[in-house]
N, C-alpha and C positions, 0 to 999 in steps of 0.2 A: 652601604645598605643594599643588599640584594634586589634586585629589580623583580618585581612579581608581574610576571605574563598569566592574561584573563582570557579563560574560555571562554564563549557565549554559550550558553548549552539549551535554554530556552526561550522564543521569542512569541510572543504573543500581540493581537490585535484585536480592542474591542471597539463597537461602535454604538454607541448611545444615540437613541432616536426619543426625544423630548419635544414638549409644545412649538422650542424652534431649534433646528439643527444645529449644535456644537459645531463652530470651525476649530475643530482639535481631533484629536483620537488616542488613544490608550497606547502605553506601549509597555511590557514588564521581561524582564530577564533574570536569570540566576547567573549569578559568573563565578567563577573558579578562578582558585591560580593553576600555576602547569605543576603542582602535585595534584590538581584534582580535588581540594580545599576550597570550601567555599569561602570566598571573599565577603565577611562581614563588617556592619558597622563601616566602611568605609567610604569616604565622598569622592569619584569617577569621573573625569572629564570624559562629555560623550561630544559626538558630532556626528549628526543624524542628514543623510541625504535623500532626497527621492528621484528617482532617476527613470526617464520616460524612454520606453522602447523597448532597449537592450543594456546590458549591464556595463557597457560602454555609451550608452545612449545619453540625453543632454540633459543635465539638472534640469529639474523642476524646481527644486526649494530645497537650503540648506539651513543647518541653523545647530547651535551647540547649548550643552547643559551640564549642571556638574550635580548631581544625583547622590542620594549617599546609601549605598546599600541596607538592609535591615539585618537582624540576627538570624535570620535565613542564607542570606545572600541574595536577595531580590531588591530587584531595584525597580520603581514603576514614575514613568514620565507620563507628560503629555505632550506626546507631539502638536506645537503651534498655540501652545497652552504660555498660560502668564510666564513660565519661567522661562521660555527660551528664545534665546538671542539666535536674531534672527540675519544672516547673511547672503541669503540670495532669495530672489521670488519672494511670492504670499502662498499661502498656504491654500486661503478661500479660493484663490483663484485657478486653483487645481482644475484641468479638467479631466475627471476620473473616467469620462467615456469615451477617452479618445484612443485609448487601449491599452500596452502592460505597462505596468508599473514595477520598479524594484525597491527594496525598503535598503540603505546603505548604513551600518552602521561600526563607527570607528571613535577607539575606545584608548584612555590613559589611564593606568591606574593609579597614580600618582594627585590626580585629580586638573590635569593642565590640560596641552593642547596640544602633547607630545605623544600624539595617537599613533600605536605599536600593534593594535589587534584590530582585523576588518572582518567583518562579513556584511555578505549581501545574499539578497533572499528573494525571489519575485513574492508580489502581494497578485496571490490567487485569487483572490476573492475582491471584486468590485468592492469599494468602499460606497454600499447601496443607503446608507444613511447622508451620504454627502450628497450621492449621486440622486437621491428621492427629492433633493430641492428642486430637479426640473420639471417636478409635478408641478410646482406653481404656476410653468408658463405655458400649462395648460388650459384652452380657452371651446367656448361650442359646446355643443351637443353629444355624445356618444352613445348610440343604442347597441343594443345588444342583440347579437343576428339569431340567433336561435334559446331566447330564454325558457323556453320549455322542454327544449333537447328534443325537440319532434324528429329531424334529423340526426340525431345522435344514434349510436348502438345501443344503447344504455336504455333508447326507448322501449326497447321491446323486451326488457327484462320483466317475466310477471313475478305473481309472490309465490310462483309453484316455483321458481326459480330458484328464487330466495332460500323458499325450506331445503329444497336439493342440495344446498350446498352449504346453508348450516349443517346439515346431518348425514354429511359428506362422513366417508372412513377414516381415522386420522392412521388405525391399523388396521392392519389385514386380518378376515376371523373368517376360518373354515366353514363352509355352508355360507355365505352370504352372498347374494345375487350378484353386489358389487365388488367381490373380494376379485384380488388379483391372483390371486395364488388357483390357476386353472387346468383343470382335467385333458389330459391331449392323449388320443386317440387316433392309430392308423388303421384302417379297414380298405383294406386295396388302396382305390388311388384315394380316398377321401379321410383327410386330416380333422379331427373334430373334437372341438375346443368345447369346453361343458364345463359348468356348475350346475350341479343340483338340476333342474326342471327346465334351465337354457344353456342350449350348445348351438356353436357358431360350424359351419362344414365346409371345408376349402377342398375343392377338387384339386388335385395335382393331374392333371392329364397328360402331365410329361412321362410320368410314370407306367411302366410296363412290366412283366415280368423276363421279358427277352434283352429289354431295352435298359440298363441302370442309367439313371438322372443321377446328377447333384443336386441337393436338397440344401437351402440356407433361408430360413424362415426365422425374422427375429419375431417374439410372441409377447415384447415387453418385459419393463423392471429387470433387463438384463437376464432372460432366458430365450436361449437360441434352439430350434428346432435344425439337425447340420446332418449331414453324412449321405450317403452315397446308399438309393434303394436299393433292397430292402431294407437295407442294415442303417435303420435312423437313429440318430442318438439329440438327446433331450439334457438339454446344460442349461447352469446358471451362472452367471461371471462374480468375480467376488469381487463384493463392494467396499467400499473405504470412507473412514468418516476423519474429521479434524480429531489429532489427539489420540490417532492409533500408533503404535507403537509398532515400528515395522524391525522384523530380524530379532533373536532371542536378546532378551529383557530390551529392545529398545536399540540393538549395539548398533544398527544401519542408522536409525534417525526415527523421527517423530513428524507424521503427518500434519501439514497447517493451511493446505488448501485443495479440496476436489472436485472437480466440473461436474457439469451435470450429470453424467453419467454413473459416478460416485467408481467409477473406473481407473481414471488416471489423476492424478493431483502433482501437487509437493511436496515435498520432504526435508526436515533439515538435520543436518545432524543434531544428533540429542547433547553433545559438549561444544566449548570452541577447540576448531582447531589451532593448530599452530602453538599446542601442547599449553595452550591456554594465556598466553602472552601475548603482548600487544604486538604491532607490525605497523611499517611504514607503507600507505597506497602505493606505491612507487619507491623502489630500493634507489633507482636515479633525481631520487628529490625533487624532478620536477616530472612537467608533463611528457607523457611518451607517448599517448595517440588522443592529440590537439583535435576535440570535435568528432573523435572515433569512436566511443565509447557511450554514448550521450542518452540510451533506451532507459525509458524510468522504468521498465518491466521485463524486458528480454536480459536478464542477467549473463544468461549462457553467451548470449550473440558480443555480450561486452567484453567479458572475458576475455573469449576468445580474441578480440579485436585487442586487446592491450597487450603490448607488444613486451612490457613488461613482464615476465613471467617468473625472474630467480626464485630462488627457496625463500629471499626475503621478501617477497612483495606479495601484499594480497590476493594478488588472480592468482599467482604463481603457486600459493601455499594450498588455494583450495584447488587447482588443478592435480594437483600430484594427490590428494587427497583421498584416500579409498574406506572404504569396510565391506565385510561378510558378506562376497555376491555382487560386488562393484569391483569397478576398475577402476586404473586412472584413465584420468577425462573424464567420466561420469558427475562428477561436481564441480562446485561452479561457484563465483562469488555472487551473491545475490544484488540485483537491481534495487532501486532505494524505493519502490513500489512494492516489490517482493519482502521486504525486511518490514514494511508496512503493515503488511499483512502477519505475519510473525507476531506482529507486536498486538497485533489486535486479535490472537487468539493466545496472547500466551497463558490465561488461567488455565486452556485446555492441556499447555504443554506442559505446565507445572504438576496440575494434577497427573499428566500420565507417567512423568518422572518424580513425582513423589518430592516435591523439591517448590520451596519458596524461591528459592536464586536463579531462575531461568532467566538471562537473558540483562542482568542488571550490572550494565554496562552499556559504553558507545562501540558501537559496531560500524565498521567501512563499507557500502553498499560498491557496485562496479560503475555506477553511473559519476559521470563525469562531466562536468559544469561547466568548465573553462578551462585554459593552459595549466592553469595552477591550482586549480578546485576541483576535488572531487565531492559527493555527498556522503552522509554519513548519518545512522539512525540510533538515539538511544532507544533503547526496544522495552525498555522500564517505564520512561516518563510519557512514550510516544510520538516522541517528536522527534522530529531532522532537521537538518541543516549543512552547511557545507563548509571546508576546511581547507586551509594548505594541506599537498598531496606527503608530504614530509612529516604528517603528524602520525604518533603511534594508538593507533585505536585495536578492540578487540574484532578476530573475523570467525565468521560459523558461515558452515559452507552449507548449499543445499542442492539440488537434484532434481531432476522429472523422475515420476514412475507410470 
């Protein structure tokens, strides 16, 4: 009988806070076999570790269960719950504020204890329901140093305040006192900014007519006052929003993140590349820069640092990577913070491409976890997690502009 290898593809943790704290917590997963088939109806030998520090760091509690997935392929435990047999530490006597914590978890599909699949995951999030029991041994008095905010900022907010800023502009409208959009005016050396019945007047006294200045006055919302007197010139920078379509019909990429300035952002390509097949993190199956690659957000700086680069491996395939008005080296495998983000505006991307299918698939981010793990994001469900560097996932490449 062919042996079926199970993805973990989803992990989740909830925390119930009732009249008295649960010594348990939630646990729920979806698994696959390696077609990518959800594993139904079937009972899973698990063995669940919690690991203090680092991901090598020293058990806290372990303990096994054998789950039986649903007609979904979900499987939900309770970690420290009735059903699981328990082989190292207590669970209660966790102590969750003594810093990170890892969640381990190793899986048989068979339903034994001939566990073939691992992942591990840090637990980000204080487990604040366990951790709220040390309210009890809290004893005394506590006042409260400023209950009327006399000291505060906040004190000197009146209710003319208030209205000011309900009835704030949310657009800009021609003739309005507060409109941005302002009249600029050179008369010798005085520069003079107006609407309607107020104008604002900036002496340039650098100014002469024997003498030419440079002139670089930014005047807001991205309009630059620049050039060399007499001869001023009067711009506006062109802005960018999530979900613009950059290069005819989209062929460069699709905008999904811009700084304040609505100047410079991200970009990703609008398909995957790698002519839309999967790819292995590393064509040498294992690790190739041990701890070098590790930015959950500077994707470029990973890249670059992975030493792996062939036509088969994921930096390598978005490096070589170009279109209309790029070069190579211009892309880049995205950081598993950056894929984050992707994921969390893809209605915008869908809609710019006219397309339900954006992105529904697992994607290889360039962040790198350990010797043999890198992360990895499905950009559909919203989640992540991390993998042997040997697995074939989909890659989309993306770019500064």
């Amino acid at each position: 009988m062919k042996k079926l290898y199970i993805v973990l593809i989803l992990w989740s943790l909830s925390w119930n806070i009732i009249a008295q704290t649960p010594e348990k917590m939630t646990y729920q997963a979806v698994v696959r076999n390696s077609s990518s088939e959800l594993l139904t109806n079937t009972q899973i030998g698990m063995q669940i570790s919690i690991i203090e520090g680092t991901v090598n760091g020293a058990i806290a509690y372990i303990e096994t269960q054998t789950p039986t997935t649903n007609a979904n392929g979900l499987l939900s435990i309770e970690i420290g719950g009735d059903n699981a047999v328990v082989l190292t530490g207590t669970f209660s006597s966790i102590d969750w504020a003594s810093g990170t914590y890892f969640l381990k978890t190793e899986i048989d599909s068979d339903g034994g204890s001939n566990y073939t699949i691992t992942g591990i995951s840090q637990m980000l999030s204080v487990p604040y329901a366990l951790h709220a029991k040390s309210a009890d041994m809290i004893t005394g008095t506590y006042m409260e140093s400023d209950p009327i905010f006399e000291t505060s900022v906040a004190n000197t907010i009146t209710n003319p305040d208030i209205t000011n800023w309900n009835n704030k502009l949310d657009v800009e409208i021609d003739g309005s006192v507060t409109n941005e959009i302002q009249d600029l005016e050179l008369n010798g050396t005085m520069l003079k900014i107006s609407n309607n019945d107020q104008a604002t007047e900036i002496e340039l006294s650098v100014l002469s007519d024997s003498v030419q200045s440079n002139v670089n006055i930014i005047a807001g919302d991205g309009i630059t006052v620049s050039g060399t007197y007499p001869d001023i010139v009067i711009s506006q920078s062109e802005r960018h929003y999530v979900g613009e379509l950059i290069g005819t019909d989209g062929e460069d990429g699709v905008v999904f993140w811009v700084d304040h300035s609505g100047e410079h952002g991200l970009i990703c390509s609008s398909a995957d590349v790698n002519s839309g097949t999967t790819t292995d993190w590393s064509d040498e199956k294992v690790a190739v820069v041990p701890g070098g690659a590790t930015s959950a957000f500077n994707g470029y700086e990973n890249t670059i640092a992975i030493n792996d680069q062939s036509s088969n491996s994921a930096a390598g395939i978005c490096l070589s990577y170009s279109t209309p008005g790029t070069t190579v080296g211009d892309w880049y495998l995205p950081a598993i913070n950056e894929l984050k983000k992707i994921s969390q505006v893809k209605y915008e991307i869908n809609k710019a491409l006219n397309t339900d299918n954006f992105g529904v698939a697992i994607y290889w981010s360039s962040t790198e976890l350990s010797f043999n793990y890198a992360w990895y994001s499905d950009l559909d469900l919203g989640i992540s997690n991390n993998n042997n560097k040997n697995k074939s996932y989909m890659v989309r490449a993306v770019r500064v502009f």
